[in-house]
N, C-alpha and C positions, 0 to 999 in steps of 0.2 A: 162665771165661765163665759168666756164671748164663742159668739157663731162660728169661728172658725176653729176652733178649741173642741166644741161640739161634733164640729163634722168629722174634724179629725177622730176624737174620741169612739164617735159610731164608725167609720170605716175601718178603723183598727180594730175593732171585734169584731167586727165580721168579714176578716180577713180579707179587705180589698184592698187592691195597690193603688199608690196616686199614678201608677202608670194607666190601671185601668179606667179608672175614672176622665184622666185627661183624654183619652184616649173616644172614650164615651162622648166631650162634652166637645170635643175636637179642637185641644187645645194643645202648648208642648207639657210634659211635663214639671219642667222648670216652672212655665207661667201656672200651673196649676199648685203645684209648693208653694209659690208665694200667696196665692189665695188662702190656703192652710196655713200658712204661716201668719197672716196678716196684714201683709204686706201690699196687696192688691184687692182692691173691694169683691167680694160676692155680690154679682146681681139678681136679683128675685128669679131670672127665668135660671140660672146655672142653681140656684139653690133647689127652683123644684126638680130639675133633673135630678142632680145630685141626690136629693131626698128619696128620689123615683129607683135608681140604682142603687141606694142603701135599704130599697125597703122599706122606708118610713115614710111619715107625713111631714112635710115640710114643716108643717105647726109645730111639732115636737120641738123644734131647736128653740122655739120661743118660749115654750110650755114649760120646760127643763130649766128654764134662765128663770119664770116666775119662781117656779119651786124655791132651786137653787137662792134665789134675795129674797123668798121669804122666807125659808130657816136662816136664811144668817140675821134676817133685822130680827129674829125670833130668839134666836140666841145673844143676840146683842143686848135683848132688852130685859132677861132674865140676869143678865150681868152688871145691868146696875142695878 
């Protein structure tokens, strides 16, 4: 799962709009959708905001992506 997949992921549980966050990061909402989308990079300072207004530690989206490749090389390798 990529960084922007994540982000998305956590602010849709915990019911925040990308209005609020654009809004937050002082951006439009448009340029803030295409950051969740993929389309426009995340930079380290808008992810620790971002992070900051979801609650979380910024660490986490990287921590979740370890997990995340290593059950799948985990599953992969019980398959041959």
């Amino acid at each position: 799962m990529k960084l922007n997949e994540k982000i998305r992921m956590y602010r849709k549980s915990k019911g925040i709009s990308q209005t609020y966050i654009a809004k937050q990061l002082n951006m439009s909402v448009s340029g803030y959708n295409m950051k969740e989308l993929g389309k426009r990079p995340i930079t380290t300072t808008e992810l620790e905001r971002i992070a900051e207004i979801l609650g979380v530690s910024a660490s986490i989206f990287f921590e979740l992506e370890f997990h995340v490749e290593c059950n799948k090389n985990q599953q992969h390798k019980e398959v041959i």
